[in-house]
Backbone atoms as SQL, in Angstrom:
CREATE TABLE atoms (id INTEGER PRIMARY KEY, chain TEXT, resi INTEGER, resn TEXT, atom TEXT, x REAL, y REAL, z REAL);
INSERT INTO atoms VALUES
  (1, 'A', 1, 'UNK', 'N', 73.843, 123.841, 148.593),
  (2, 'A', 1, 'UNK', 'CA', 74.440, 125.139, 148.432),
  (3, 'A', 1, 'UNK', 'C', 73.514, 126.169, 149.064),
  (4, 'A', 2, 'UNK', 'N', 73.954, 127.461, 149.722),
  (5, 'A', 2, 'UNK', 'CA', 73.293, 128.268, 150.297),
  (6, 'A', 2, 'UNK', 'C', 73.873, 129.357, 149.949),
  (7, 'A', 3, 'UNK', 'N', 72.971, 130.214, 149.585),
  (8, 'A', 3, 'UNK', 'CA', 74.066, 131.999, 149.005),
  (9, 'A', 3, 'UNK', 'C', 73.124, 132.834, 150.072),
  (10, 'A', 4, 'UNK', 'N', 74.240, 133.703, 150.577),
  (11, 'A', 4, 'UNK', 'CA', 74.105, 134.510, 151.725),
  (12, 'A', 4, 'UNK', 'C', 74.320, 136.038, 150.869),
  (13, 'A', 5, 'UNK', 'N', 73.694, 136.665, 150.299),
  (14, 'A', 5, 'UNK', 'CA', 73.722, 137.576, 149.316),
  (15, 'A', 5, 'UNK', 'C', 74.074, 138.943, 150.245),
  (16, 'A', 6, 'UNK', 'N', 73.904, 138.876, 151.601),
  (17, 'A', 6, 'UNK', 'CA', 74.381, 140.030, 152.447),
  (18, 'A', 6, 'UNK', 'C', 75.824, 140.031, 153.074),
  (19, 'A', 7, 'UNK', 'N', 76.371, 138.817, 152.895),
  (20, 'A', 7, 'UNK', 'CA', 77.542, 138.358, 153.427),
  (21, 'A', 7, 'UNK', 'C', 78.561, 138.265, 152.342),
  (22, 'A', 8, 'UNK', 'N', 77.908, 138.159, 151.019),
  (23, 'A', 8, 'UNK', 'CA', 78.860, 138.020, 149.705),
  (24, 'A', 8, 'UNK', 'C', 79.592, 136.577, 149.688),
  (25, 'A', 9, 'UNK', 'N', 79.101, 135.668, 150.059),
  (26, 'A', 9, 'UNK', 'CA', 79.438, 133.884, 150.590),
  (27, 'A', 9, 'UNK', 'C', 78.787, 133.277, 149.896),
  (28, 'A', 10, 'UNK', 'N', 79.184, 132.068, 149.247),
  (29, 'A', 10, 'UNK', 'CA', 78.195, 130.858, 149.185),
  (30, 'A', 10, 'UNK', 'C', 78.901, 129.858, 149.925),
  (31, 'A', 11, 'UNK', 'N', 77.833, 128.896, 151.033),
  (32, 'A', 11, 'UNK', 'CA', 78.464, 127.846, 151.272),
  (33, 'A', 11, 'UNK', 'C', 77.996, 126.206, 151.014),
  (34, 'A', 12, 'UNK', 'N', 78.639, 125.483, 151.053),
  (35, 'A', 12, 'UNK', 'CA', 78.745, 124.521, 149.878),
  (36, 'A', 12, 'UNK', 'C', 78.960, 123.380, 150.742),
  (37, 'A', 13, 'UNK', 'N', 78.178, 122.167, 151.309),
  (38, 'A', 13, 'UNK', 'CA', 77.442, 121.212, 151.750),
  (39, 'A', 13, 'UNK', 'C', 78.184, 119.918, 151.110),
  (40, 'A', 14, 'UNK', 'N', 78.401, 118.855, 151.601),
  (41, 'A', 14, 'UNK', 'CA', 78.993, 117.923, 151.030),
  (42, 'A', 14, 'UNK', 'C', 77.389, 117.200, 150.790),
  (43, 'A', 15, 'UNK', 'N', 77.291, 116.694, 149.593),
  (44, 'A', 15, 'UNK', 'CA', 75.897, 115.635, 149.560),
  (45, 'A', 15, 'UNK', 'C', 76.063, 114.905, 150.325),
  (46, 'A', 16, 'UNK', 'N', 74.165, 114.543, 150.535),
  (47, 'A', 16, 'UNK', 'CA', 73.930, 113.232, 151.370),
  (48, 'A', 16, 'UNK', 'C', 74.569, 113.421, 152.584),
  (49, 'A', 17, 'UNK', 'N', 75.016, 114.794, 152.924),
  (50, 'A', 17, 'UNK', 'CA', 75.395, 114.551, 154.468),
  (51, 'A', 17, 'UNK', 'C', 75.242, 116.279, 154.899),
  (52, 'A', 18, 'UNK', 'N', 74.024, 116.410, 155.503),
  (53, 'A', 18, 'UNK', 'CA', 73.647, 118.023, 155.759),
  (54, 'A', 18, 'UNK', 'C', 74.110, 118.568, 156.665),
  (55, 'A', 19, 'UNK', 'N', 74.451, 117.492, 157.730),
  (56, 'A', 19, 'UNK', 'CA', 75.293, 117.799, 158.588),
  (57, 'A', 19, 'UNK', 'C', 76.505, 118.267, 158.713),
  (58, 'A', 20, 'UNK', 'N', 77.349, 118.054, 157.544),
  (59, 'A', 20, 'UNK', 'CA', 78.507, 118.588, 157.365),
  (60, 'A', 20, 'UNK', 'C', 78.763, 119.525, 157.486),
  (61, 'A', 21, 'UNK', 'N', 80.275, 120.587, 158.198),
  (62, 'A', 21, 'UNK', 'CA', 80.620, 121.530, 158.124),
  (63, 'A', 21, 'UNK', 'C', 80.883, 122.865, 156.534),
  (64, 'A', 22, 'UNK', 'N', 80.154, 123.396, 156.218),
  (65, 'A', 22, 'UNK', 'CA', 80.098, 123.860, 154.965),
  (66, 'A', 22, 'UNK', 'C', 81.198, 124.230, 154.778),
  (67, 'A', 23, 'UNK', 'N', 82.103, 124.566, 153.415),
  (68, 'A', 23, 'UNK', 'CA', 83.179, 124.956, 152.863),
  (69, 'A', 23, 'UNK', 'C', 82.225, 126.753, 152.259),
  (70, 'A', 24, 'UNK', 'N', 83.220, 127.620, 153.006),
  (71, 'A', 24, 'UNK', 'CA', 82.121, 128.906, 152.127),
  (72, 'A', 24, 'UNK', 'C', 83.453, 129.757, 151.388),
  (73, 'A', 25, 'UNK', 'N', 82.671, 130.467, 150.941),
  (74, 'A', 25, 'UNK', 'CA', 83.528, 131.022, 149.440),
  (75, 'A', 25, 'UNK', 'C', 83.216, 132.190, 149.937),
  (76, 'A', 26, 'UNK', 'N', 83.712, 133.640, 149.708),
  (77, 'A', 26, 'UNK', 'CA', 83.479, 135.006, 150.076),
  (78, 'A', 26, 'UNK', 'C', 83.702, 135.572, 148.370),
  (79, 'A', 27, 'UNK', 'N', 82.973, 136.585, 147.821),
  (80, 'A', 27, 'UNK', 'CA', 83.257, 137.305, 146.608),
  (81, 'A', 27, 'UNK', 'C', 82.866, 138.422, 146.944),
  (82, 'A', 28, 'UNK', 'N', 82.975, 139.324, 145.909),
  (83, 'A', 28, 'UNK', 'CA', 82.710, 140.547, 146.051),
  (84, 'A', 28, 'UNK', 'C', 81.441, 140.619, 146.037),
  (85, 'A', 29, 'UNK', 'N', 80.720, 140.095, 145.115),
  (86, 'A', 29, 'UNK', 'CA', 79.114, 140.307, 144.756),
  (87, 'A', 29, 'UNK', 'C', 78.463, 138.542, 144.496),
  (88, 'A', 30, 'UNK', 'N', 77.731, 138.439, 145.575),
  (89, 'A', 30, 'UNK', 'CA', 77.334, 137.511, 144.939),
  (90, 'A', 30, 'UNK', 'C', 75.285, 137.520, 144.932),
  (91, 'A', 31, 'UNK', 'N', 74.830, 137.077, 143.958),
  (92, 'A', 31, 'UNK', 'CA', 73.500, 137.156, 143.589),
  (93, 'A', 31, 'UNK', 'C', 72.674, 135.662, 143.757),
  (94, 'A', 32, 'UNK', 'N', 71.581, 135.501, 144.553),
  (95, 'A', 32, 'UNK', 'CA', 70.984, 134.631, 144.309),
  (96, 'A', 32, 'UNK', 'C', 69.517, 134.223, 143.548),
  (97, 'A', 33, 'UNK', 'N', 69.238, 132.988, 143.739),
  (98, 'A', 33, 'UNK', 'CA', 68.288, 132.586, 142.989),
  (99, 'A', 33, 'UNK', 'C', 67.193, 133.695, 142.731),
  (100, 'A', 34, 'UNK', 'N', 66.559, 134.250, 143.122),
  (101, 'A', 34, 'UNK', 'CA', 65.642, 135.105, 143.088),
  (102, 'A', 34, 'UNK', 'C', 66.155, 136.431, 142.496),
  (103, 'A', 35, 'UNK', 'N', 67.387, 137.029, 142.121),
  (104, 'A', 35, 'UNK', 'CA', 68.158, 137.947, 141.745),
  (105, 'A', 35, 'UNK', 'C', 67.289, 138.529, 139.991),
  (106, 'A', 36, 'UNK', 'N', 67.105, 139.939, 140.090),
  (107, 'A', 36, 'UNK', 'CA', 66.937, 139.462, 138.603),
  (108, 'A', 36, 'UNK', 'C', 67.447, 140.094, 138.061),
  (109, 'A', 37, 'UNK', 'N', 67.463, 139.910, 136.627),
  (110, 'A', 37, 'UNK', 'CA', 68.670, 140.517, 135.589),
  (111, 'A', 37, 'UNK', 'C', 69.119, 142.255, 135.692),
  (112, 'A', 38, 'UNK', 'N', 67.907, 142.879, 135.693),
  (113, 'A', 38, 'UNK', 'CA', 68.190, 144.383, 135.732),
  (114, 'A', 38, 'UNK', 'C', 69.294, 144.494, 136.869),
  (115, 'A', 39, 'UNK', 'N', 68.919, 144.393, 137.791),
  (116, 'A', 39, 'UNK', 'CA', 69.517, 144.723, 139.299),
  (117, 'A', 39, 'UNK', 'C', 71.206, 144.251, 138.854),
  (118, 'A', 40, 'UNK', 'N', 71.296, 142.651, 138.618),
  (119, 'A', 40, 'UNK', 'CA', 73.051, 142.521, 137.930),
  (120, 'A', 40, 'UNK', 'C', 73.528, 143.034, 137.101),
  (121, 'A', 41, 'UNK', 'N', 72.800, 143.189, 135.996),
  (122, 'A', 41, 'UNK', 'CA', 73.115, 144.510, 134.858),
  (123, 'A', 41, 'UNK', 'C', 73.761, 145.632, 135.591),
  (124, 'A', 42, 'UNK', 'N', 72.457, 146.839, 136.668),
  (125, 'A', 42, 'UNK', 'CA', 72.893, 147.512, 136.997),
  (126, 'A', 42, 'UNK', 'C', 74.091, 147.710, 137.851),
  (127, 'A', 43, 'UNK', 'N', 74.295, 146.686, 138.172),
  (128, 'A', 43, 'UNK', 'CA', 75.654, 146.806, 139.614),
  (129, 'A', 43, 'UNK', 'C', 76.896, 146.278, 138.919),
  (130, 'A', 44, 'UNK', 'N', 76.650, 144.965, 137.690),
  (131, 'A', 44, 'UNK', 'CA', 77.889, 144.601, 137.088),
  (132, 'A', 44, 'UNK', 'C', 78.385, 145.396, 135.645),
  (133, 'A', 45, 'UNK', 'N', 77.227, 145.471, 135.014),
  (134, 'A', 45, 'UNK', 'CA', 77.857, 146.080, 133.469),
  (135, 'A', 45, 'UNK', 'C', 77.456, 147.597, 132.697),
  (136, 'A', 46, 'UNK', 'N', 76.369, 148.218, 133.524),
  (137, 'A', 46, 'UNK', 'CA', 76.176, 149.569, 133.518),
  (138, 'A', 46, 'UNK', 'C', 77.345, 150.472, 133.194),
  (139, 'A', 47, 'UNK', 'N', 78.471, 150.679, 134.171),
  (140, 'A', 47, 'UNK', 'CA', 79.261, 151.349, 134.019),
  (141, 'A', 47, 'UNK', 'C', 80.402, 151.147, 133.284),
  (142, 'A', 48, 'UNK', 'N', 80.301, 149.710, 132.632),
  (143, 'A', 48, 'UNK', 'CA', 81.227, 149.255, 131.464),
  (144, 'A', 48, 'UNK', 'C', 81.111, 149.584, 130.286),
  (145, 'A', 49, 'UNK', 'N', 79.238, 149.298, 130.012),
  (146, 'A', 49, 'UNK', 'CA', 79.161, 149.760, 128.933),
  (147, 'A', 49, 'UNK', 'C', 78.551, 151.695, 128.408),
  (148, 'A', 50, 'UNK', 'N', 78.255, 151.939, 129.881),
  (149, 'A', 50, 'UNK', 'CA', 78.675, 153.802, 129.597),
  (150, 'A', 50, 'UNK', 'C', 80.086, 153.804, 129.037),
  (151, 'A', 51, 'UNK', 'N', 81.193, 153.393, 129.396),
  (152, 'A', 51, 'UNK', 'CA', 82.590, 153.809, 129.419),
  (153, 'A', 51, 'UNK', 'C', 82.511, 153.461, 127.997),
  (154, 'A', 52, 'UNK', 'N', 82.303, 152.371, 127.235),
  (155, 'A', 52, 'UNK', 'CA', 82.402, 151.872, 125.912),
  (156, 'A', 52, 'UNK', 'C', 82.027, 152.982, 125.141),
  (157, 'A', 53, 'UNK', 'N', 80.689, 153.012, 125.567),
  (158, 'A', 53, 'UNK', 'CA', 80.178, 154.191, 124.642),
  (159, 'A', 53, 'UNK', 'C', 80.517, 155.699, 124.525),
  (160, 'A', 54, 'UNK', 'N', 81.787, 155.968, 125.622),
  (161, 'A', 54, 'UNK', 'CA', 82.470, 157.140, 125.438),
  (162, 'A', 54, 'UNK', 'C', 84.103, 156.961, 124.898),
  (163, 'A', 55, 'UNK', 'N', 84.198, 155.441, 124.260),
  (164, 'A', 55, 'UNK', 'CA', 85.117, 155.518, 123.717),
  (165, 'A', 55, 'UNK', 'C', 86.276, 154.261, 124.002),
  (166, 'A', 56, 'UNK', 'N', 86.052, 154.624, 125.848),
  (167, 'A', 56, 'UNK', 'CA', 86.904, 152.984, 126.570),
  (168, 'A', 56, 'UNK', 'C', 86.711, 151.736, 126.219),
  (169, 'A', 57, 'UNK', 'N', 87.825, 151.161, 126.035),
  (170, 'A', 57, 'UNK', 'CA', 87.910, 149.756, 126.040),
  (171, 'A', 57, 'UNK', 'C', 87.420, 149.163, 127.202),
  (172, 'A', 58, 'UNK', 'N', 86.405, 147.850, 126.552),
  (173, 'A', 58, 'UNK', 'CA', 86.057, 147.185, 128.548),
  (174, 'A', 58, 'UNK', 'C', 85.618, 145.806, 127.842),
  (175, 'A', 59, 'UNK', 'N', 85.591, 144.671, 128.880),
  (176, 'A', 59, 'UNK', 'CA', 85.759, 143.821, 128.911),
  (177, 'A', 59, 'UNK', 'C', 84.797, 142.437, 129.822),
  (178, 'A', 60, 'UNK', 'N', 83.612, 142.033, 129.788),
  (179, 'A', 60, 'UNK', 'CA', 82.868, 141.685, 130.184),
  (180, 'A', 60, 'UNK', 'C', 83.439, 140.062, 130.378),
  (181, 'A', 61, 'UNK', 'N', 83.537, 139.355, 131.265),
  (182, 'A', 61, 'UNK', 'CA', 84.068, 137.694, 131.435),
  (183, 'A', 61, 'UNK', 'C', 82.938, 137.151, 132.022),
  (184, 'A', 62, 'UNK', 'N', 82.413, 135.890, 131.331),
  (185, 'A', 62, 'UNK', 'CA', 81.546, 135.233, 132.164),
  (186, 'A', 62, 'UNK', 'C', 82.272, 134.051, 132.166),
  (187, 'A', 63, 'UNK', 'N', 82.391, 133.538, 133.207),
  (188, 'A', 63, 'UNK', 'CA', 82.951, 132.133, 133.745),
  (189, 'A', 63, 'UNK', 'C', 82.156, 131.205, 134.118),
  (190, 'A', 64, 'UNK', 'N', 82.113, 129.657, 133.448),
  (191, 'A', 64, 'UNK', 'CA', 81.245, 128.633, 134.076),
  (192, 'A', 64, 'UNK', 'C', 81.649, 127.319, 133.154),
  (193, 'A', 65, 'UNK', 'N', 81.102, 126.195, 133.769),
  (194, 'A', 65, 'UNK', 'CA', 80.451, 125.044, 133.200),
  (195, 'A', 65, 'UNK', 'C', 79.767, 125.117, 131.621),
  (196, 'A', 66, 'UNK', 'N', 80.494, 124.379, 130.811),
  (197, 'A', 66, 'UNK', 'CA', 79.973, 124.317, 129.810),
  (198, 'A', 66, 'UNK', 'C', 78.613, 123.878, 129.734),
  (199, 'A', 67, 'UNK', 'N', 77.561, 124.827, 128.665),
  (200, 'A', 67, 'UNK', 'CA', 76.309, 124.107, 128.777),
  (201, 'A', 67, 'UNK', 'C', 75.659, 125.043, 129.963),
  (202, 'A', 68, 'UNK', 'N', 75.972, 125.974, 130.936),
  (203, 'A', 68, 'UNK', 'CA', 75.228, 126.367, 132.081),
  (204, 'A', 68, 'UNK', 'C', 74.698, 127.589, 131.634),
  (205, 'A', 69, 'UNK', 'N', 75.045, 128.166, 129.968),
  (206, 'A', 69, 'UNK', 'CA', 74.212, 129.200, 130.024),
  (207, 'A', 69, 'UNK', 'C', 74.958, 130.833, 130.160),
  (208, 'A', 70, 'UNK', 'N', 75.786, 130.540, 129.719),
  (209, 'A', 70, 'UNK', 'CA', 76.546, 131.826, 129.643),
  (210, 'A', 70, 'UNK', 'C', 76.512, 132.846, 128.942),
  (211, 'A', 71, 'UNK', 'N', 76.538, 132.012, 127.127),
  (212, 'A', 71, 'UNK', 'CA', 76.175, 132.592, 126.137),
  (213, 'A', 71, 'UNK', 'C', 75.232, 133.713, 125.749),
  (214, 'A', 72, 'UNK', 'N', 73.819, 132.572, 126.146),
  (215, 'A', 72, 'UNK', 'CA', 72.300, 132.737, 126.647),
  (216, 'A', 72, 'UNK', 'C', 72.334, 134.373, 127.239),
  (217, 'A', 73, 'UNK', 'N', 73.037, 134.040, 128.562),
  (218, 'A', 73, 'UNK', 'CA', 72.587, 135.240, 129.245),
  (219, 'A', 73, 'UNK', 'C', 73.506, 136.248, 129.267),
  (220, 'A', 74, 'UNK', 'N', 74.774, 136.738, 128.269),
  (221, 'A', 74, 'UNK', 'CA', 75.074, 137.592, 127.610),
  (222, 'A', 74, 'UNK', 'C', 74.599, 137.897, 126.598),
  (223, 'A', 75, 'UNK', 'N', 73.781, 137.398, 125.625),
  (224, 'A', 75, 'UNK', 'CA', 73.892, 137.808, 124.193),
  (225, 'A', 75, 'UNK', 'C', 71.978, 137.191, 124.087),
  (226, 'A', 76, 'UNK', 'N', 71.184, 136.560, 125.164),
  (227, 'A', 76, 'UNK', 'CA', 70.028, 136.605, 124.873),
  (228, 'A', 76, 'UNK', 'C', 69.836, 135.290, 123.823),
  (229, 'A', 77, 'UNK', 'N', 68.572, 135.284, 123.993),
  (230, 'A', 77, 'UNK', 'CA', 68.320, 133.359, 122.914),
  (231, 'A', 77, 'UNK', 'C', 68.843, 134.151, 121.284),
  (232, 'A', 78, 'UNK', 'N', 68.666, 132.741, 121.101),
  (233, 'A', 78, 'UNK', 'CA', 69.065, 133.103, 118.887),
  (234, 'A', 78, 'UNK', 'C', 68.563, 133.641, 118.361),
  (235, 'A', 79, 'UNK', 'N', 66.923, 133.840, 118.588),
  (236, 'A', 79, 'UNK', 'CA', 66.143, 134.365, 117.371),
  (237, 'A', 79, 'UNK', 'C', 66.558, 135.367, 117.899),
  (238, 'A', 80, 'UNK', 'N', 66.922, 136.439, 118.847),
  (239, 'A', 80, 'UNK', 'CA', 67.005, 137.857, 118.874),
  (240, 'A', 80, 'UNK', 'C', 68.342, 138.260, 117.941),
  (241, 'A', 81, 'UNK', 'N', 69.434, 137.086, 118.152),
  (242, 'A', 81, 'UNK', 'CA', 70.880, 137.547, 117.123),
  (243, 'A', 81, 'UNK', 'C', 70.193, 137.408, 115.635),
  (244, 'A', 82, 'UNK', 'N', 69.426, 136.447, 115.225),
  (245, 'A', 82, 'UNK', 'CA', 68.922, 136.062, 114.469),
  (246, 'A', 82, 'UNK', 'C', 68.325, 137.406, 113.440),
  (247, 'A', 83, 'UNK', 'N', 67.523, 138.052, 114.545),
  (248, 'A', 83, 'UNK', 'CA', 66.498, 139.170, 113.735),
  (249, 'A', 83, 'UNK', 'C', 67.422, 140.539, 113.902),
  (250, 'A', 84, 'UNK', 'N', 68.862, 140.293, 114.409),
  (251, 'A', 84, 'UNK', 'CA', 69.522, 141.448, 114.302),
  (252, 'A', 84, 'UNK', 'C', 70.543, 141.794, 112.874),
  (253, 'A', 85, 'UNK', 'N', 70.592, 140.179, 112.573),
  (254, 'A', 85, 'UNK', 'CA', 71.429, 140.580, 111.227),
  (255, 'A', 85, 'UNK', 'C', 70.941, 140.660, 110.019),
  (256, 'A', 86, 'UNK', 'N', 71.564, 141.129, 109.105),
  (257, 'A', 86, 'UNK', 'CA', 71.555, 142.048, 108.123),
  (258, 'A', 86, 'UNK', 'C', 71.408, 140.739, 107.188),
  (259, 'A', 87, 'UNK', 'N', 69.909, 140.753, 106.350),
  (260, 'A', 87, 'UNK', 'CA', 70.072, 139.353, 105.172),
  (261, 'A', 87, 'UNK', 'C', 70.877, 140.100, 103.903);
């Protein structure tokens, strides 16, 4: 796999054969390995959750593979939900 973060593409390699013609994907935003959280925050959910906090309804979707971590990186490891609730 290769993400072209200026092109908004990832393209996608058949294994065991590098030679292959890549299959590429185009999105609106796409972020790679080195990406870090602030920077996606700021460009994906900044202005969702201003709007919330003036009242709008909004709606955050993370899509993936079970197990890849979705949860995690909406809502942060356990002990932080953990030390947020009320004994």
């Amino acid at each position: 796999m290769q993400v072209d973060e200026a092109a908004s593409q990832i393209q996608l390699f058949k294994p065991g054969e590098p030679d292959s013609v890549p299959r590429s994907f185009t999105f609106d935003v796409v972020y790679g390995e080195q990406s870090q959280q602030q920077a996606v925050y700021d460009e994906c959910a900044f202005s969702l959750v201003e709007s919330v906090l003036e009242g709008y309804n909004g709606t955050m979707f993370a899509y993936g593979q079970t197990g890849c971590g979705k949860t995690h990186t909406m809502m942060g490891p356990v002990s932080a939900l953990d030390a947020s609730s009320p004994d």
